[in-house]
N, C-alpha and C positions, 0 to 999 in steps of 0.2 A: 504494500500500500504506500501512494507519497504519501509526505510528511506534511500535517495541516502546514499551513501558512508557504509552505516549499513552493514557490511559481511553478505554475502546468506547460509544461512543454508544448499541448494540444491544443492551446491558442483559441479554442474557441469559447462561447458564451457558459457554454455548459462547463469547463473547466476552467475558466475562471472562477463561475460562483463555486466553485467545490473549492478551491482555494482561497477565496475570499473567505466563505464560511467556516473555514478552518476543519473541513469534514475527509476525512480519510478514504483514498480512494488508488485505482492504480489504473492508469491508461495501457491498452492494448490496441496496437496499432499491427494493419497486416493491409498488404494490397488487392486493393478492389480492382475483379475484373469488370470491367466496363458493361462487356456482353450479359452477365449475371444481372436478372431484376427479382431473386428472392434473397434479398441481401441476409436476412436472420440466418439462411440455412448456409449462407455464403461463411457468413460469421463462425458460425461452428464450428464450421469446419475447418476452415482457417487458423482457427485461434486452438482448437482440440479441444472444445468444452460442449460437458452434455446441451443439448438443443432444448432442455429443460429448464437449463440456466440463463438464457439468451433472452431477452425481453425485448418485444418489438411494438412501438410507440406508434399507437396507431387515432388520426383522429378523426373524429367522428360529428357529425352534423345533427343536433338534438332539436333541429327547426328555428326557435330564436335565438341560438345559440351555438361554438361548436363548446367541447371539450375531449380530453384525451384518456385513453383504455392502453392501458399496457397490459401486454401477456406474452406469456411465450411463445416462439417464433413457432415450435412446432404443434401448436394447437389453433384450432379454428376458436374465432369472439364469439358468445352468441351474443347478438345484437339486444337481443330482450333483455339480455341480464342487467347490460350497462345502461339501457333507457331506464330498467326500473330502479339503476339506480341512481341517476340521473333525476328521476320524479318527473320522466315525460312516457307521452306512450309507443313512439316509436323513434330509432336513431338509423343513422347510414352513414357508408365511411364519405367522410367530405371530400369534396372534390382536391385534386392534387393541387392545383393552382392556389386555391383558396387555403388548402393545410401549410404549403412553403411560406405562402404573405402573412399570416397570422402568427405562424411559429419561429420565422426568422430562417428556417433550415430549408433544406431539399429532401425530397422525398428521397428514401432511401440514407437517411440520415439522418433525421426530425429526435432531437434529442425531447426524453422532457425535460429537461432540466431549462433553464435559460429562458423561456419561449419568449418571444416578441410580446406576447400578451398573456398572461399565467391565465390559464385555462381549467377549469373542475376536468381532476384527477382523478381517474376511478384505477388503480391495480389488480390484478389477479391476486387471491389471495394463494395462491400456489409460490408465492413470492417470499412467502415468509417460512418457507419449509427448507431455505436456504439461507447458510452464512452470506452469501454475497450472489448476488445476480449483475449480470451485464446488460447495459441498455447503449443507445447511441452516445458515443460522444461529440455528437454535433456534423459529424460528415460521413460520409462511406469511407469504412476502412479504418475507425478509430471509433474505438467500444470503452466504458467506461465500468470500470468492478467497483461495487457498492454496495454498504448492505441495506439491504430492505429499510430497517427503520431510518435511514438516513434517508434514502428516495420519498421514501411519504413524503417526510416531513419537508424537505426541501420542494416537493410539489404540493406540499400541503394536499394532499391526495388520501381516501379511503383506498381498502381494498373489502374487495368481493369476489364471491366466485363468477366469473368470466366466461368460463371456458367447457365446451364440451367434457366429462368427463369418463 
């Protein structure tokens, strides 16, 4: 893990505030094939970590609103879980256009952390059955290890079950 306050090598928004907040974490960087658009499962593999570990930041259009649902890369969202827990009655993943301009990032690299706009956070709660999980560190190709209760709270985000079981 760096060392709170140690400056992030990975230069971007999300590891800045991880430095700034003085919160323990360790960047994993690997090169992204271009060709590749399932970047989570790119990630795994890559990096040699279960697909269980790999959190893929996905956001989602709640009608007046968007907000973001993390889960792991190797499970399907169910969309119902995260509307209801959102307090709406239906969600859909938001347009890519619209998820880049809001969250500061590009698709295929949409950290939560940072976002241009802090967004209602809903996690997998399969997130917490781990010392540390991996999410975006703000581009393709550079993952960020953190543990769960640092992710909440740094997205100020619940977690729920998400995810097919």
């Amino acid at each position: 893990m760096s060392k709170p306050g140690t400056p992030a090598t990975g230069g971007t928004p999300a590891t800045r505030l991880l430095t700034a907040s003085n919160v323990p974490f360790t960047l994993h960087r690997y090169r992204h094939d271009s060709t590749v658009t399932d970047f989570g499962a790119e990630a795994a593999r890559m990096l040699n970590v279960a697909a269980e570990r790999i959190y893929k930041t996905l956001v989602v259009d709640a009608g007046d609103r968007l907000a973001v649902a993390i889960v792991p890369v190797n499970s399907r969202m169910r969309l119902s879980a995260v509307a209801s827990c959102l307090g709406v009655k239906r969600v859909r993943l938001a347009d890519p256009a619209v998820a880049q301009r809001k969250t500061g990032y590009v698709v295929g690299g949409i950290s939560p952390l940072a976002q241009k706009s802090l967004l209602p956070t809903v996690i997998d709660d399969s997130s917490l059955e781990h010392p540390t999980v991996f999410v975006s560190g703000g581009r393709r190709g550079l993952d960020i290890e953190i543990s769960p209760a640092d992710l909440l709270a740094l997205t100020r985000g619940t977690t729920a079950p998400l995810i097919s079981r």
